[in-house]
C-alpha positions in Angstrom: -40.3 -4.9 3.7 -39.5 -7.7 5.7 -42.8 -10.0 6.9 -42.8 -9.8 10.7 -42.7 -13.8 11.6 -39.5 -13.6 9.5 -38.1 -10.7 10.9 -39.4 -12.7 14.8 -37.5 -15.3 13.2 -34.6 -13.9 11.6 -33.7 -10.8 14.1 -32.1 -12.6 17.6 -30.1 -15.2 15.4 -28.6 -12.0 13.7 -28.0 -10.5 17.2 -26.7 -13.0 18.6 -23.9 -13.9 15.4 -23.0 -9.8 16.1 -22.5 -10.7 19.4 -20.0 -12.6 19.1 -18.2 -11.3 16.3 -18.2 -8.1 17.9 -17.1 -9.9 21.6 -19.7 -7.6 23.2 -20.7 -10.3 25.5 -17.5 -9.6 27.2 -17.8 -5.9 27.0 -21.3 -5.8 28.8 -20.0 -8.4 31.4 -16.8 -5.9 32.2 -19.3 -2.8 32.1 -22.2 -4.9 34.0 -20.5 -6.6 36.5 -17.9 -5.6 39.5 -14.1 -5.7 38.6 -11.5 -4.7 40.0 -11.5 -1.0 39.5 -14.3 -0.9 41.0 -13.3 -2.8 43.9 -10.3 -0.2 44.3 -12.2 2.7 43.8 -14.3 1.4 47.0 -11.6 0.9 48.9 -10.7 4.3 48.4 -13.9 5.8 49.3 -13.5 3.9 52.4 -10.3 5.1 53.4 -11.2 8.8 52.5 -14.4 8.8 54.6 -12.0 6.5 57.3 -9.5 10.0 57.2 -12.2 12.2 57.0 -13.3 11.0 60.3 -10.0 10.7 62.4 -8.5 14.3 60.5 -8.4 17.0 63.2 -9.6 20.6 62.2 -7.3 22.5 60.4 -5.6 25.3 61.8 -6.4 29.0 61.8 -4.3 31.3 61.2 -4.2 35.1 60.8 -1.8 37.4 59.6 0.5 39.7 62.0 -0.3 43.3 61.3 3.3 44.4 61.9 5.0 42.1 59.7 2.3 40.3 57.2 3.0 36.8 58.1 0.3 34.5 59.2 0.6 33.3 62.9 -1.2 31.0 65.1 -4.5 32.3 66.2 -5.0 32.7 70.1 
């Protein structure tokens, strides 16, 4: 087993050189941090809830009982 001041020691130095071998510094700063998907996809929540507010109510319709096809309801 490994003493524990050398494992204190030994343990963030080994981290770190993983770090960067493995370029996960970059990979929690795109996960982490805003990009610009994420600036899209807020756009786009702002635009749907922009539509949702000017949309008018949809239609109703029902169906004629002579001939089965939906018409405007009165």
């Amino acid at each position: 087993m490994i003493p524990p001041m050398l494992l204190k020691f030994l343990l963030p130095k080994v981290l770190d050189h993983l770090i960067m071998v493995f370029k996960l510094d970059k990979v929690l700063d795109y996960v982490e941090k805003p990009n610009e998907l994420d600036d899209k996809v807020e756009d786009l929540e702002d635009r749907i809830i922009w539509l949702e507010q000017v949309a008018h109510e949809p239609r109703k319709f029902v169906n004629c009982e002579t001939c089965k096809n939906k018409i405007k309801e009165k």
